[in-house]
N, C-alpha and C positions, 0 to 999 in steps of 0.2 A: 453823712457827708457825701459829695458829691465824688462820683468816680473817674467822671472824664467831667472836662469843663470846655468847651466850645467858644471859640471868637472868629470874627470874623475881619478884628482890625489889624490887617496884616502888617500896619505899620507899629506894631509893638514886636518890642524886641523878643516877647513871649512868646510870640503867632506860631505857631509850625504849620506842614501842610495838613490838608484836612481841618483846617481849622481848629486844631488844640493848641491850647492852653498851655505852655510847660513853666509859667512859674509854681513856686511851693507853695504862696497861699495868696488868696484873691483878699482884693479888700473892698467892699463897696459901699458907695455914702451916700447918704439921701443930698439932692442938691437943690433941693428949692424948699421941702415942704418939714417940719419936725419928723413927721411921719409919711411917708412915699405911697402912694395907691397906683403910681402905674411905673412901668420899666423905663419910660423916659422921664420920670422924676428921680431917677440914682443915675449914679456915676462909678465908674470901675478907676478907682485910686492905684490900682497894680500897673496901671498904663507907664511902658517908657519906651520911648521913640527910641528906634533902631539907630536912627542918624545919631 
């Protein structure tokens, strides 16, 4: 499992600086294909807006 986990979308409530991560578990979904071949074919479901 991953040890540190990196974002860069500061607009989740997750973000901290440095760009980690601090939810407890990620969730990620393939969003077009059954099976994903590249990183813009998933989506990070742990997303929630600050606002």
């Amino acid at each position: 499992m991953a040890k540190d986990v990196l974002c860069e979308v500061n607009s989740c409530k997750y973000w901290a600086a440095g760009d980690k991560c601090t939810a407890n578990s990620i969730y990620v979904v393939n969003n077009r294909n059954k099976q994903a071949t590249t990183a813009g074919e998933t989506d990070c479901k742990t997303f929630e807006s600050k606002i």
